[in-house]
C-alpha positions in Angstrom: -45.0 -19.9 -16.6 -48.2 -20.4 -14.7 -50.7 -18.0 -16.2 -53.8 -16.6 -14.0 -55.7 -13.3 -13.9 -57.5 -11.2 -11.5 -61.2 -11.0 -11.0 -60.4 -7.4 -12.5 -58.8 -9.3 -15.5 -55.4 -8.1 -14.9 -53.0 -11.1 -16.1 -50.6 -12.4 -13.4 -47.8 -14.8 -14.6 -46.3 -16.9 -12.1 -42.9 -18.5 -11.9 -41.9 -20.3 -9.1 -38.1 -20.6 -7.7 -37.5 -22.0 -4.6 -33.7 -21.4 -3.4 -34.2 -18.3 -1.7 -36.9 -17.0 0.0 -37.4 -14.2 -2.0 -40.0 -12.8 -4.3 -39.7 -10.8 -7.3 -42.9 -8.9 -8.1 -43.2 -6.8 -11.9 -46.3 -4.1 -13.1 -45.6 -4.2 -16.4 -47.6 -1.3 -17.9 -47.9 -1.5 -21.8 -47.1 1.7 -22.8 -43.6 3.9 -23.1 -42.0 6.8 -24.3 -43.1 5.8 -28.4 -46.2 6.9 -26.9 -45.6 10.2 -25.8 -47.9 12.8 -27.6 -46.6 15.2 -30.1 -45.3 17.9 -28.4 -44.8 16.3 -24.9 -41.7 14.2 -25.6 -40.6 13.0 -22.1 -44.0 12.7 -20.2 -43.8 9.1 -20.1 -40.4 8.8 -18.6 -41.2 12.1 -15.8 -44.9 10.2 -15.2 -43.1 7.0 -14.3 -40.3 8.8 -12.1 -42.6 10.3 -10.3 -44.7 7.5 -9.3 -42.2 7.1 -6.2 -42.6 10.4 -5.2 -45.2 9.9 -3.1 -48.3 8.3 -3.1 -51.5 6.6 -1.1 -51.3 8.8 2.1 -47.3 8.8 2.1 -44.9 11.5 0.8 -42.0 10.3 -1.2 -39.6 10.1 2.3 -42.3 8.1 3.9 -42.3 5.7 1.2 -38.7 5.4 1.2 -38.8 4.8 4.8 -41.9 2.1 4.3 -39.8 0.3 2.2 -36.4 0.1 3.9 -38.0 -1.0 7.2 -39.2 -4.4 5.4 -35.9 -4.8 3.7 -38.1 -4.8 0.3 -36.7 -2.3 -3.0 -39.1 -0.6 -5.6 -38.2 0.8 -8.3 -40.7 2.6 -11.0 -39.4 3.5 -14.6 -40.1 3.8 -18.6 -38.8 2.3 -22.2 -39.4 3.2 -25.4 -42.1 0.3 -25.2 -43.3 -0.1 -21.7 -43.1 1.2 -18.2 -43.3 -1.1 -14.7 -42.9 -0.3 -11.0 -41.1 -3.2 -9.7 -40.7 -5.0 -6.3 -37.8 -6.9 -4.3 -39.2 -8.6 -1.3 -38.4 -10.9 1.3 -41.5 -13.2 1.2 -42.1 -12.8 4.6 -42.2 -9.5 4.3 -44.7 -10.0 0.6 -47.9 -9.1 2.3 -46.5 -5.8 3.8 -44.9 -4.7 0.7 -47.6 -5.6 -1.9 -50.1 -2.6 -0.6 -47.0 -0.3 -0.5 -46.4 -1.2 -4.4 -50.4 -0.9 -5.2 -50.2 3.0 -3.9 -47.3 3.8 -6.2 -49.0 2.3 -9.2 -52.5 3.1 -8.2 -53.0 5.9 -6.3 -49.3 8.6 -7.4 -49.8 11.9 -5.3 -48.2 13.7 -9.1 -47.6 16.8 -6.0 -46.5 20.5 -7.1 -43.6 20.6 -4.8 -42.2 17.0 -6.3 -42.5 17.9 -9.9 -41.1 21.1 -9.2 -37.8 19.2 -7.8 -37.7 16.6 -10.1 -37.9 19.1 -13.1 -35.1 20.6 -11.9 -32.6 17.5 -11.5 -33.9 16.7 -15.2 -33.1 20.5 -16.5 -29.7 19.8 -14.9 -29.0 16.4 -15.9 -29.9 17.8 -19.7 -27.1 20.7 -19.6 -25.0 18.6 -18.0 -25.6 16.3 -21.1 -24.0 19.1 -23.5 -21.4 18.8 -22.2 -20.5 15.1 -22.6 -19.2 13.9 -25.9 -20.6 10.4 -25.3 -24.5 11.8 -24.5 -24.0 14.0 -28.0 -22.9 11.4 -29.9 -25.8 9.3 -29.4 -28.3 12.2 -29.6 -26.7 13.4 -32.5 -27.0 9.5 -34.0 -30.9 9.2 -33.2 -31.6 12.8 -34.4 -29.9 12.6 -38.0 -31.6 8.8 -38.0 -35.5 9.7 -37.1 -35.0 13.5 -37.3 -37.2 15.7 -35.0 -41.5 14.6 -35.0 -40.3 10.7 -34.2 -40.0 9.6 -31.1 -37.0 8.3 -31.7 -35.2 11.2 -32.4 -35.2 12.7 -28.9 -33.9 11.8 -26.2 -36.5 9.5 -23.7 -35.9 12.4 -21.0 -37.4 15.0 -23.7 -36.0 18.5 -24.8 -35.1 21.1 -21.9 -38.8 23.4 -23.7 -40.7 20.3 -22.8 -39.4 19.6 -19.3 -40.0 23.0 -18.9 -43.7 23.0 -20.0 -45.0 19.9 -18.2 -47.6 20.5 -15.7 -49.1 18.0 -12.9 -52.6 17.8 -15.1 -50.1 16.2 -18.1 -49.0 13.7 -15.6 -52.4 13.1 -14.2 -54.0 13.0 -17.8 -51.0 10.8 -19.0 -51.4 8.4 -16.0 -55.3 7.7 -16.2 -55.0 7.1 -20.4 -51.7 4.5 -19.6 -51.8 2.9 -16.5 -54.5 1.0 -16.0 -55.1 -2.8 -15.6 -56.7 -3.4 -19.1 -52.9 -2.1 -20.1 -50.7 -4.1 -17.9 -49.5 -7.3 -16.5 -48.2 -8.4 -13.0 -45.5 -10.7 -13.2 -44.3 -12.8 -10.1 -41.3 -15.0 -10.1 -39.9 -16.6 -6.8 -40.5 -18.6 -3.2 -44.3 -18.5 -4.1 -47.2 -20.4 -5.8 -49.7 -19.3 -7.4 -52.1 -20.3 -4.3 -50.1 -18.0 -1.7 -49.1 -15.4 -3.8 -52.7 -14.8 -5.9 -54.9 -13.9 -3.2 -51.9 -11.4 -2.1 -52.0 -9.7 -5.2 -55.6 -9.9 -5.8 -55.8 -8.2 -2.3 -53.7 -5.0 -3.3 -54.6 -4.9 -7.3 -57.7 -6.7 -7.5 -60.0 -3.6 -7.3 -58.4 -1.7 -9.5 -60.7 -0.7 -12.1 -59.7 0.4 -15.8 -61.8 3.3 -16.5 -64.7 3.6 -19.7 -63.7 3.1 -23.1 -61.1 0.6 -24.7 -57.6 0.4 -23.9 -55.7 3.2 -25.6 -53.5 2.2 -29.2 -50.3 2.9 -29.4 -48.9 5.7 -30.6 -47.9 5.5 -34.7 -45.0 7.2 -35.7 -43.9 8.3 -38.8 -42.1 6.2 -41.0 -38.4 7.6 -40.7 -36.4 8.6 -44.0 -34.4 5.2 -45.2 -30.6 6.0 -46.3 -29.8 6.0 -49.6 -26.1 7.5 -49.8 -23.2 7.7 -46.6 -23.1 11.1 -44.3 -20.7 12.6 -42.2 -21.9 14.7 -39.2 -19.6 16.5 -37.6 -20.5 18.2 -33.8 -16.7 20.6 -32.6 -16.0 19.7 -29.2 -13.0 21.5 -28.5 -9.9 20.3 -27.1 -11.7 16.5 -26.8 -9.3 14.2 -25.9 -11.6 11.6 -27.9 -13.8 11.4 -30.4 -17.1 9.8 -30.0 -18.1 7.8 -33.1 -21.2 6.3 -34.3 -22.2 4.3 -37.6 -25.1 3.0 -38.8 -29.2 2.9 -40.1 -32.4 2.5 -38.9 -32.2 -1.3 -37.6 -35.6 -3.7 -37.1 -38.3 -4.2 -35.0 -38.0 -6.7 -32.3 -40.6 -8.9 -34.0 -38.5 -9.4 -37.4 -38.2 -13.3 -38.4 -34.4 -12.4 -38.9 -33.7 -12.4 -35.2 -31.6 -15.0 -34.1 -29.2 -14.3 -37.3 -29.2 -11.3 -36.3 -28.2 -11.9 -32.7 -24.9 -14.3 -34.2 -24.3 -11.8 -37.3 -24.1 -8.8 -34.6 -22.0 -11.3 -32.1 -19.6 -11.7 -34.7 -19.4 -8.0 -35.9 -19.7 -6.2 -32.3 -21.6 -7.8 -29.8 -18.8 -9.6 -28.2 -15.3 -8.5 -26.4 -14.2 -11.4 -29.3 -15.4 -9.7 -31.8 -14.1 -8.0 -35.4 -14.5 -4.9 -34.0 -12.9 -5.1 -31.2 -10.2 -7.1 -32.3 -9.5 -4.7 -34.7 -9.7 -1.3 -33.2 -8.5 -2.3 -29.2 -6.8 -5.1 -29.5 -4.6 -4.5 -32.8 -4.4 -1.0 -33.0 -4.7 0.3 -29.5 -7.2 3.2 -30.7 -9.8 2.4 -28.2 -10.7 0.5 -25.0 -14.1 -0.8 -26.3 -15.7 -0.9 -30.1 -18.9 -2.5 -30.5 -22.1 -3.5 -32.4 -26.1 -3.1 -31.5 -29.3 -3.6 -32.8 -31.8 -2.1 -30.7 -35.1 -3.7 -31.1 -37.8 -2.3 -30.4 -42.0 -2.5 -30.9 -40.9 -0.3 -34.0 -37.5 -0.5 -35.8 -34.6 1.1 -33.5 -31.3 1.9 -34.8 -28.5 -0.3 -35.5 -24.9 1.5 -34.1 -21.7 0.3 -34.5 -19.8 2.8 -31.7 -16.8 4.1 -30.2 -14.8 6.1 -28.5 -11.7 7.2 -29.7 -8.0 8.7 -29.7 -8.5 12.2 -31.3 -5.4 11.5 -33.2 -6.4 8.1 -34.6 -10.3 9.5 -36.1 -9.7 9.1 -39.6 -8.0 5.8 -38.6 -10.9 4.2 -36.7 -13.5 5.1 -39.3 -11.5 3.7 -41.6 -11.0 -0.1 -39.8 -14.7 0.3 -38.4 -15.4 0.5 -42.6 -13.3 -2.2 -43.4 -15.3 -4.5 -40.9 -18.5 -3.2 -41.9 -17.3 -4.1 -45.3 -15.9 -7.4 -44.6 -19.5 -8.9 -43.0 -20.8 -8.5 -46.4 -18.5 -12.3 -46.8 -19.2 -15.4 -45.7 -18.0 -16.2 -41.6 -15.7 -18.7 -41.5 -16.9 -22.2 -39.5 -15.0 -21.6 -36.6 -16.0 -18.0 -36.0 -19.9 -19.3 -36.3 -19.3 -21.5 -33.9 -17.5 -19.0 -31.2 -20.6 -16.4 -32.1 -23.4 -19.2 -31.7 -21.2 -20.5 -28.5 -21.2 -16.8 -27.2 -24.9 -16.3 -27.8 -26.2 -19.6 -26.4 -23.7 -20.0 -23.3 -25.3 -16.7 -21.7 -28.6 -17.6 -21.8 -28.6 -19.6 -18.7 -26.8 -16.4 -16.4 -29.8 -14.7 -17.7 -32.3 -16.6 -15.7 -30.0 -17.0 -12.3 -31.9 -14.7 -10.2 -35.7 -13.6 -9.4 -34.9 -10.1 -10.7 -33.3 -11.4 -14.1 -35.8 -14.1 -14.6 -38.6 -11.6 -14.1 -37.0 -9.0 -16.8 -36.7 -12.3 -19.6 -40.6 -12.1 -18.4 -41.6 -8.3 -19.3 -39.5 -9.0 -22.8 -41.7 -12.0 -23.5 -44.8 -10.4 -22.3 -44.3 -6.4 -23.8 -43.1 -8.3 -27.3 -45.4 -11.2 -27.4 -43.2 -14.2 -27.6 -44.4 -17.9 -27.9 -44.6 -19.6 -24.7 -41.8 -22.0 -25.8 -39.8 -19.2 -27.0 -36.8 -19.5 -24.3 -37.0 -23.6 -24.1 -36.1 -22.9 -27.9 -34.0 -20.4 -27.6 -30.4 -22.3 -28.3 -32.0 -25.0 -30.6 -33.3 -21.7 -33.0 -29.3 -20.3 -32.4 -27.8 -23.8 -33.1 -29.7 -23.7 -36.6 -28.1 -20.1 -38.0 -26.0 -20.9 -40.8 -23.1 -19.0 -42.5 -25.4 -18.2 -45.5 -28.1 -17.0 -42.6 -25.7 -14.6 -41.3 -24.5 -13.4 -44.7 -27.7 -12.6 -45.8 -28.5 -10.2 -43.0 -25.7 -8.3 -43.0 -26.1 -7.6 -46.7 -29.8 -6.9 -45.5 -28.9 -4.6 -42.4 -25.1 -3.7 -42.4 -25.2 -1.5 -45.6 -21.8 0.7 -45.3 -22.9 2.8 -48.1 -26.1 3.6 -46.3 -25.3 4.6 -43.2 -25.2 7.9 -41.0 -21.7 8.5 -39.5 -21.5 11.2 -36.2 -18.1 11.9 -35.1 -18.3 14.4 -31.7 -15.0 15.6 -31.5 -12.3 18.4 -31.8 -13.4 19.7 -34.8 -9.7 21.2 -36.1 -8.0 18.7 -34.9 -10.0 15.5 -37.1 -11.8 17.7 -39.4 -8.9 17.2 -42.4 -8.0 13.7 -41.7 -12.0 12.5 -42.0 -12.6 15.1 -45.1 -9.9 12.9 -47.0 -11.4 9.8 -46.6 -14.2 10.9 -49.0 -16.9 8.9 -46.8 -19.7 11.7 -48.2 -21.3 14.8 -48.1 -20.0 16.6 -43.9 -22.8 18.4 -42.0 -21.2 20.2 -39.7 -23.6 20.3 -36.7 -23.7 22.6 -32.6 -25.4 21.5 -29.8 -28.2 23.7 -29.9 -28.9 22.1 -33.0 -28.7 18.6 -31.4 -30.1 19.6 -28.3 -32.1 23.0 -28.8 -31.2 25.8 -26.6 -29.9 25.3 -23.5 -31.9 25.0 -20.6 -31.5 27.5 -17.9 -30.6 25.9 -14.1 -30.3 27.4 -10.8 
């Protein structure tokens, strides 16, 4: 990684990869949806979809068109961590492209008309979300978890009332605290070096200027309730043909020393088609096509899920075999199953830096979380070194099936009995206005 800077300051990281004559260019903007204000959960995923609806002198179909004609893609976009407008260019075509992507970071037209549109799709996409086990069973999950005033607990889109509410001054006053260059990176992988492709960027972000006053702080959140005891929550989806399951506890932040155990505990558990879970619920039983394991890291602690879907019939049968997995993490891993879940782990990293799109996302992860320099050259040595005991010590750490939240979206007469008699804990039986609020009105 070939670090350099603007004369504005703005970092630039440059890798270089030959083979194709392509270019990969990132804004990495150092804020995300944790940093949404009270009350205005969602304006940092609308601000970021709307920066490609127009900006600079062009409207959002003269962009489009802009863009096709040099066979170049943006994109623009938010996490819970950071948002980045993104570019795809022939390098040909890099000095064309560049100014195109400047506009949509720089200069976002935020118009009446486009919000007005936009807010629409998103009130529509959000009742359509009611209706979809899957989406209320992972709403359900975060909600229960970080419960309403944490970010976490709503879904990045935001709540029908706030969509609603948003304005083009929230998006304007949103933009000018977030995006600006003393809060971002530009990261460039590709057929480049840094002495063709600097004075290129310097040309279309140079003169961007951060306006008075320091960068802005996060956002802090409030520290979300820690388990003590198992619950059930129950949302009725009549008729279901499935029910939509998911375990687990507030997980870890992405910069917890336990990582890499983590990464092989979680491989072994879930995080693999070869792994317990699956084995156990799709391949023996037949109750599923996919069960699996996650930690989502994140700047602050996300949640740890282990998830399905399932046959209605077999609910009380899934939740038992996804405890008795849970449960049976708590042991030590055999030596041959270490070695498949290091193996898995460390035999992926190299498809992860085959292309200038990949490499470049590996890039935004090192920058947003602030990994060593040498963190991916010792990536598979810090794998290699996870022992049995390492990996039985974090899942008595962070798999605690006693402590956990359980959300089971499904056909509420039909499983209701069946999970009651596994005496798991105390049921809260839970609607979807209660998940989601009332439902948004669409035309």
């Amino acid at each position: 990684i070939q670090k350099q800077a603007l004369s504005n300051g703005l970092p630039v990281w440059v890798v270089e990869q030959h083979e194709v004559p392509v270019a990969q260019v990132n804004l990495v903007v150092l804020s995300g949806s944790a940093d949404d204000p009270a009350g205005k959960f969602g304006i940092a995923s609308l601000t970021a979809a709307m920066l490609m609806e127009g900006a600079g002198s062009r409207t959002s179909l003269e962009l489009a068109d802009a863009i096709d004609f040099l066979g170049a893609d943006i994109t623009a976009g938010s996490t819970s961590d950071f948002s980045a407008v993104r570019l795809h260019s022939p390098v040909a075509r890099l000095a064309d492209a560049l100014p195109i992507m400047a506009d949509i970071a720089e200069r976002p037209a935020f118009a009446q008309a486009d919000l007005d549109r936009i807010r629409q799709q998103r009130l529509t996409a959000l009742l359509q979300s009611r209706d979809d086990p899957n989406t209320i069973a992972s709403l359900t999950f975060s909600r229960v978890l970080y419960g309403t005033a944490h970010r976490f607990g709503t879904a990045t889109m935001g709540t029908a009332e706030t969509v609603r509410s948003f304005t083009t001054d929230d998006l304007r006053a949103f933009y000018a605290a977030r995006f600006r260059p003393d809060n971002a990176a530009i990261v460039v992988v590709g057929d480049v070096t840094p002495a063709t492709v600097l004075p290129l960027v310097e040309q279309s972000f140079g003169a961007w200027k951060a306006p008075a006053g320091p960068a802005p702080a996060r956002v802090r959140q409030p520290a979300p309730p820690q388990r003590t005891r198992r619950e059930v929550y129950l949302v009725d989806k009549p008729n279901a043909p499935q029910s939509q399951i998911r375990i687990g506890a507030i997980g870890v932040p992405r910069s917890t020393p336990d990582y890499f155990p983590i990464e092989v505990m979680n491989t072994v558990l879930g995080g693999s088609f070869s792994s317990r879970l699956n084995l156990n619920l799709r391949e023996e039983h037949g109750y599923t096509y996919g069960a699996s394991s996650f930690f989502d890291m994140r700047i602050d602690a996300g949640p740890f899920t282990a998830f399905a879907g399932v046959q209605t019939d077999k609910t009380a049968e899934s939740l038992k075999e996804f405890f008795a997995e849970l449960g049976g993490m708590q042991q030590p891993v055999e030596a041959a199953e270490l070695g498949r879940g290091k193996n898995y782990v460390s035999l992926a990293l190299p498809g992860e830096f085959e292309t200038t799109g990949s490499i470049s996302r590996r890039l935004e992860e090192s920058l947003v979380y602030r990994l060593p320099d040498d963190y991916f050259a010792r990536y598979v040595r810090n794998i290699e070194a996870v022992t049995a005991a390492d990996v039985q010590r974090v899942a008595r750490s962070y798999v605690q099936p006693e402590k956990v939240a359980v959300v089971v979206v499904g056909d509420r007469k039909a499983i209701e009995p069946a999970v009651k008699a596994l005496n798991l804990g105390p049921i809260t039986i839970l609607t979807v206005d209660e998940v989601f609020g009332p439902a948004p009105a669409a035309r």
